[in-house]
Gaussian input, Z-matrix of N, CA and C with variables (Angstrom, degrees):
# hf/3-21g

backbone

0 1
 N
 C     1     B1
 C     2     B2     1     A1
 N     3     B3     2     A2     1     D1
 C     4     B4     3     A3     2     D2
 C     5     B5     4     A4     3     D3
 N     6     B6     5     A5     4     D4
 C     7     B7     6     A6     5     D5
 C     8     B8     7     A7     6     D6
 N     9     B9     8     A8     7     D7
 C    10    B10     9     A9     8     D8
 C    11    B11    10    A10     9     D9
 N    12    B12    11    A11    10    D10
 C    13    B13    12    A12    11    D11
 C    14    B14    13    A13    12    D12
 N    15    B15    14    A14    13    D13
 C    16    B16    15    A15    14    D14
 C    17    B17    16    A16    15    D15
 N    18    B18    17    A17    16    D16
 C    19    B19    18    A18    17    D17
 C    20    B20    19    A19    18    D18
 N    21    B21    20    A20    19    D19
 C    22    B22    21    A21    20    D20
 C    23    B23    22    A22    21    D21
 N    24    B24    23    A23    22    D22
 C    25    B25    24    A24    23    D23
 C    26    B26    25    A25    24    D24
 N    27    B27    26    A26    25    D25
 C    28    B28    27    A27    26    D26
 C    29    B29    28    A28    27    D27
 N    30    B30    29    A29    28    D28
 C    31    B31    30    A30    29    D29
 C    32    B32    31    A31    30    D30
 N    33    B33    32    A32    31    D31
 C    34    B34    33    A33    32    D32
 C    35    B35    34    A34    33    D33
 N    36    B36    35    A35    34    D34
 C    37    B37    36    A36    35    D35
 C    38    B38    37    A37    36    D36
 N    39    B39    38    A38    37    D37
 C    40    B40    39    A39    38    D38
 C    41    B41    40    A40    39    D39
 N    42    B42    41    A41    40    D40
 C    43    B43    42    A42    41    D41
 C    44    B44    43    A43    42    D42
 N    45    B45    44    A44    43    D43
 C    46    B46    45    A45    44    D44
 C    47    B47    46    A46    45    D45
 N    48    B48    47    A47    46    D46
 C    49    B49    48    A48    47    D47
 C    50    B50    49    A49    48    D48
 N    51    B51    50    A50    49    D49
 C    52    B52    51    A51    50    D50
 C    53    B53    52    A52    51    D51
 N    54    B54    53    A53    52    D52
 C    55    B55    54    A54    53    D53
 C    56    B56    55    A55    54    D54
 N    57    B57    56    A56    55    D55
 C    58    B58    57    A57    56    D56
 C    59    B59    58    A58    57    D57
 N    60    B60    59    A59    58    D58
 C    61    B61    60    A60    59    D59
 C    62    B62    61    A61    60    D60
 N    63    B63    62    A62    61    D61
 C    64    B64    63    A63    62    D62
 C    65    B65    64    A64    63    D63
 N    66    B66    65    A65    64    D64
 C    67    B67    66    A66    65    D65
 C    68    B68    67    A67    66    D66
 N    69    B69    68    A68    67    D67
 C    70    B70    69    A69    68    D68
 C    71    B71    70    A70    69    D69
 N    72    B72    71    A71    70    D70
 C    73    B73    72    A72    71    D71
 C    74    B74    73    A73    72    D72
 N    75    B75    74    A74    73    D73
 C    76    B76    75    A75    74    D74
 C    77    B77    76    A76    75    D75
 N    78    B78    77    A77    76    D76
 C    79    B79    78    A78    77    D77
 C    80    B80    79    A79    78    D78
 N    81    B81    80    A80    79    D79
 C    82    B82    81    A81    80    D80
 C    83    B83    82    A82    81    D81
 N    84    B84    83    A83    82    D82
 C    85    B85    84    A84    83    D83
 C    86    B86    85    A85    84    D84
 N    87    B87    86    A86    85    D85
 C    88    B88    87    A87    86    D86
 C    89    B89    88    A88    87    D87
 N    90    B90    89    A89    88    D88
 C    91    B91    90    A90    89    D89
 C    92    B92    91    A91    90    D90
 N    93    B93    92    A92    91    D91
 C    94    B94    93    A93    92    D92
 C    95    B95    94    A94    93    D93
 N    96    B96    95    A95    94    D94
 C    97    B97    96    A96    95    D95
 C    98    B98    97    A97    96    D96
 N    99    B99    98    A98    97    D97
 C   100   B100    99    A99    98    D98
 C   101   B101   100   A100    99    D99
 N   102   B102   101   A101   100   D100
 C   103   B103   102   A102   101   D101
 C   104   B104   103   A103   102   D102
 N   105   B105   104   A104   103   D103
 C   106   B106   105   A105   104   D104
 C   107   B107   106   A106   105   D105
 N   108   B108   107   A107   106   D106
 C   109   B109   108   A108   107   D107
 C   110   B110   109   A109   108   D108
 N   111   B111   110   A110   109   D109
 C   112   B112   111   A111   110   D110
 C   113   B113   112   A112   111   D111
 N   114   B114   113   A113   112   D112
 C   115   B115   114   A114   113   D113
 C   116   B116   115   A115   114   D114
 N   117   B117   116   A116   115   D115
 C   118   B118   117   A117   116   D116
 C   119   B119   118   A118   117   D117
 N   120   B120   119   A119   118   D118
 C   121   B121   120   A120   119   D119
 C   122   B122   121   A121   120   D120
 N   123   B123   122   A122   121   D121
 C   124   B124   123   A123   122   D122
 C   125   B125   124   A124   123   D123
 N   126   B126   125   A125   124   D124
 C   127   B127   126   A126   125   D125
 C   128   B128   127   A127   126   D126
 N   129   B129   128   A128   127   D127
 C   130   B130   129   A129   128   D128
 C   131   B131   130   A130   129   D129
 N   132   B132   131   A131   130   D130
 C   133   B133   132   A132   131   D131
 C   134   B134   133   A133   132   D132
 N   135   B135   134   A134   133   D133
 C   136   B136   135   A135   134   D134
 C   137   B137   136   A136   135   D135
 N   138   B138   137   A137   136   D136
 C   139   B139   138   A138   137   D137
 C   140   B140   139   A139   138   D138
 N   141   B141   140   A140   139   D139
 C   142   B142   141   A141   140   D140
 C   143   B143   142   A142   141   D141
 N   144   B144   143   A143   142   D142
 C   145   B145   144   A144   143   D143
 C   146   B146   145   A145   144   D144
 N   147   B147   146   A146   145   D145
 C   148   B148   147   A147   146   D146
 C   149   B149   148   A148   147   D147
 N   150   B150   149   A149   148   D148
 C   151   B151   150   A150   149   D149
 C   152   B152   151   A151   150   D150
 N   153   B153   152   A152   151   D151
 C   154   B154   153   A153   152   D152
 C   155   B155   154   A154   153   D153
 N   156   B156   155   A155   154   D154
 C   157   B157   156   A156   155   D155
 C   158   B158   157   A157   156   D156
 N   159   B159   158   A158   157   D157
 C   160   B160   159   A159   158   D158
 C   161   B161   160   A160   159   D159

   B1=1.4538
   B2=1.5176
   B3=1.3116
   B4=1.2819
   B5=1.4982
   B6=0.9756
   B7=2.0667
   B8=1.5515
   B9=1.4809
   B10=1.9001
   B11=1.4588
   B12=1.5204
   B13=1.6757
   B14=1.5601
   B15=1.6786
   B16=1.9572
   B17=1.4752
   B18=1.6965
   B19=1.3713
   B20=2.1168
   B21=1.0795
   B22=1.5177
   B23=2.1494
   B24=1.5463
   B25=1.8391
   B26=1.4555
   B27=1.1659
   B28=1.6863
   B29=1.2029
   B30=1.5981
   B31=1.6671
   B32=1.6147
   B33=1.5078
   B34=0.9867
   B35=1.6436
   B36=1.2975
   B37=1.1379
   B38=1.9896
   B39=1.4976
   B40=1.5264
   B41=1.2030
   B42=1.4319
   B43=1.8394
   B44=1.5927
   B45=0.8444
   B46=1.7866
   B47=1.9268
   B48=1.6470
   B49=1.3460
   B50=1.6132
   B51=1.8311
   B52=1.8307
   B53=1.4424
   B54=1.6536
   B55=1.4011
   B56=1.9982
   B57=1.2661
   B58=1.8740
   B59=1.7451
   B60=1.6555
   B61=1.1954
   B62=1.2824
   B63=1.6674
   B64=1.7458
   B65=1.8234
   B66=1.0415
   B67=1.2811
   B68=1.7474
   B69=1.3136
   B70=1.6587
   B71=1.5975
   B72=1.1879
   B73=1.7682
   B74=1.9630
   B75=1.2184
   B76=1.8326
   B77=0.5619
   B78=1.3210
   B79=0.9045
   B80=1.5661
   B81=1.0762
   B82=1.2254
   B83=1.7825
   B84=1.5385
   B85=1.3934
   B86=1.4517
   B87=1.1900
   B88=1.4839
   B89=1.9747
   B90=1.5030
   B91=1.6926
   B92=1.5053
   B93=1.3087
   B94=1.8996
   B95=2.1532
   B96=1.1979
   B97=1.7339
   B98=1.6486
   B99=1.3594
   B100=1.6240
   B101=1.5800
   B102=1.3250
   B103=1.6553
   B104=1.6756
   B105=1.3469
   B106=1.3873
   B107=1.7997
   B108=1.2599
   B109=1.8203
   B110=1.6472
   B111=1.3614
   B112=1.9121
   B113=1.4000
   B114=1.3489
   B115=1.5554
   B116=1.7952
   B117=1.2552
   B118=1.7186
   B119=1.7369
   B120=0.7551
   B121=1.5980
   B122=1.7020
   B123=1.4375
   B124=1.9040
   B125=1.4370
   B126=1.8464
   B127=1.5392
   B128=1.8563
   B129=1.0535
   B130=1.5468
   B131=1.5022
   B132=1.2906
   B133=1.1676
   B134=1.2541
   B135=1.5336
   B136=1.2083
   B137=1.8077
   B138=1.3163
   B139=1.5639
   B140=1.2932
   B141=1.7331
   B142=1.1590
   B143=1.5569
   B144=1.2945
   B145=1.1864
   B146=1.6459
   B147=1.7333
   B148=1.3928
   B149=1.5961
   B150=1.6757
   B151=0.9851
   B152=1.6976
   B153=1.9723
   B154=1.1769
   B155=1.7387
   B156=1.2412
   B157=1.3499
   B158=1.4968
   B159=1.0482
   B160=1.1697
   B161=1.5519
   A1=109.74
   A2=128.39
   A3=142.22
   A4=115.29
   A5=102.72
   A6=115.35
   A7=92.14
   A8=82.79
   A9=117.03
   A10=103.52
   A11=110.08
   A12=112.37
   A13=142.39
   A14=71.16
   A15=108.14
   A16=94.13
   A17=110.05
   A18=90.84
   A19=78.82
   A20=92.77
   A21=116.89
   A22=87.60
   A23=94.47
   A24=83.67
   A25=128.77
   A26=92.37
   A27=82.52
   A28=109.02
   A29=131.81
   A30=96.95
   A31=117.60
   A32=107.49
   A33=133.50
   A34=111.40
   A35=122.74
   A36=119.93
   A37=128.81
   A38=96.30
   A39=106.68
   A40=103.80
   A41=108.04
   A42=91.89
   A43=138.16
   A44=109.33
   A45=146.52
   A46=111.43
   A47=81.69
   A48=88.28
   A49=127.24
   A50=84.71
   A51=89.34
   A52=119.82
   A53=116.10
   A54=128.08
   A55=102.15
   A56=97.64
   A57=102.21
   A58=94.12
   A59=121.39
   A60=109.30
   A61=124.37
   A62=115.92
   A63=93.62
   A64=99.95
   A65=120.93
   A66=112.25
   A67=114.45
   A68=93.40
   A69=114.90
   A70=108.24
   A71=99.26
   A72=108.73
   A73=83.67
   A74=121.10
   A75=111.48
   A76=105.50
   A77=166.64
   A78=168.74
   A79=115.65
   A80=111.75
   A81=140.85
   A82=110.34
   A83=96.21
   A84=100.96
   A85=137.46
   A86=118.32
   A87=134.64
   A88=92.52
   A89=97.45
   A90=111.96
   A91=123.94
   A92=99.22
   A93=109.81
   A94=79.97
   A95=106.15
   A96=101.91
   A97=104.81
   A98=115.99
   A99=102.59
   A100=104.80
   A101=119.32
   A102=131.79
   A103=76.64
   A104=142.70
   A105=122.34
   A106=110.77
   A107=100.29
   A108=111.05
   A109=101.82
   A110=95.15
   A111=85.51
   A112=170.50
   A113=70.47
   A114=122.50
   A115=102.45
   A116=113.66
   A117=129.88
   A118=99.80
   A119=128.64
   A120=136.55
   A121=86.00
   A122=97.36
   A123=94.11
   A124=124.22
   A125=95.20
   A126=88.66
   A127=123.60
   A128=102.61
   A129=129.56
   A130=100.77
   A131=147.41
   A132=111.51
   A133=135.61
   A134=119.78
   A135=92.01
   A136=99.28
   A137=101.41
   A138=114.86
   A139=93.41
   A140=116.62
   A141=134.65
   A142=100.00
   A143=134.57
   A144=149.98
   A145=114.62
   A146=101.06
   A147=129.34
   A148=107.81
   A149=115.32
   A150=78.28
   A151=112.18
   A152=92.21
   A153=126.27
   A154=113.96
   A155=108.99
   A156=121.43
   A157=122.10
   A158=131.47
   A159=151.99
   A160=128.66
   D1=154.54
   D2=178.47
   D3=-108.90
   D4=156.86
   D5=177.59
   D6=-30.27
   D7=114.44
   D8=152.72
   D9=85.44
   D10=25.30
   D11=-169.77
   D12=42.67
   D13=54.37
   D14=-177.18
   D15=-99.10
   D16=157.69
   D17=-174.85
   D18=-116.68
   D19=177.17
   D20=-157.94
   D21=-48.38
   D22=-55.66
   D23=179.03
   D24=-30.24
   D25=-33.38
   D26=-168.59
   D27=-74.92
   D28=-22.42
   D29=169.69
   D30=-105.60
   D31=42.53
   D32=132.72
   D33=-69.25
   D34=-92.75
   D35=178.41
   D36=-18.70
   D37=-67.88
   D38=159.69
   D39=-32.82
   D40=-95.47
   D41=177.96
   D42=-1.43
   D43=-56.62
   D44=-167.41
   D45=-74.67
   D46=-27.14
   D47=-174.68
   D48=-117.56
   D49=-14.13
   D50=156.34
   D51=-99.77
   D52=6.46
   D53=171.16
   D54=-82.28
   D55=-35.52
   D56=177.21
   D57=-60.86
   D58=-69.34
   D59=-177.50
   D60=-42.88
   D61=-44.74
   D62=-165.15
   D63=-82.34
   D64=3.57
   D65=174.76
   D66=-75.08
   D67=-51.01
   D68=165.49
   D69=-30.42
   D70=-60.60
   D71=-141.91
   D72=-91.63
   D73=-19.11
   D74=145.85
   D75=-67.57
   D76=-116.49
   D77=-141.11
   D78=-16.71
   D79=-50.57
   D80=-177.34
   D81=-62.15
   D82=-70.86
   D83=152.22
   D84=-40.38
   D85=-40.26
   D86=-165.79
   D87=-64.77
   D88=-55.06
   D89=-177.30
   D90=-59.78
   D91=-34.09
   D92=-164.42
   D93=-79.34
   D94=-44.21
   D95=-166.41
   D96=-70.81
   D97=-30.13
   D98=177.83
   D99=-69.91
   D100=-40.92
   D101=-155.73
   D102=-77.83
   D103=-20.28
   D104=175.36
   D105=95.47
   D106=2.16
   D107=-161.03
   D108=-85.87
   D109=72.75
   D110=152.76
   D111=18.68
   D112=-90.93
   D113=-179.13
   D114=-73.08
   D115=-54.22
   D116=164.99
   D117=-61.58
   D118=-45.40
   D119=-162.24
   D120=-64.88
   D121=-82.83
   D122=-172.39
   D123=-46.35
   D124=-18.89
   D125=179.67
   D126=-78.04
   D127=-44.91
   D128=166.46
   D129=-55.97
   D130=-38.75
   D131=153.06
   D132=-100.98
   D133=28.44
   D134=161.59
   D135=-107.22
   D136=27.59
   D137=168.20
   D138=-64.45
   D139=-76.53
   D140=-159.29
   D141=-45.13
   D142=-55.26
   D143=-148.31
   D144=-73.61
   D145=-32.07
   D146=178.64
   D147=-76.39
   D148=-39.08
   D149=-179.89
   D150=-146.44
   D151=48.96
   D152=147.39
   D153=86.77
   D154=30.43
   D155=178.99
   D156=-93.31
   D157=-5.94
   D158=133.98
   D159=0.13

């Protein structure tokens, strides 16, 4: 087991699951910049930026 009686998977998992977000939040990006939206653009990254996907 690992710190705080995690077993080694889970930062496997974590991993796995801030790779789903920054895929997401491209994704995301990719759309707000075709639709031309700004305003979504600056917001989404300082998503990324907040919470370090960058």
């Amino acid at each position: 087991m690992g710190l705080f009686g995690k077993s080694k998977s889970s930062g496997t998992s974590v991993k796995a699951h801030r790779e789903n977000l920054k895929k997401n939040l491209e994704h995301r990006l990719t759309v707000a910049r075709s639709n031309g939206d700004e305003k979504l653009v600056k917001q989404l990254e300082q998503e990324a930026a907040y919470l370090n996907l960058n």
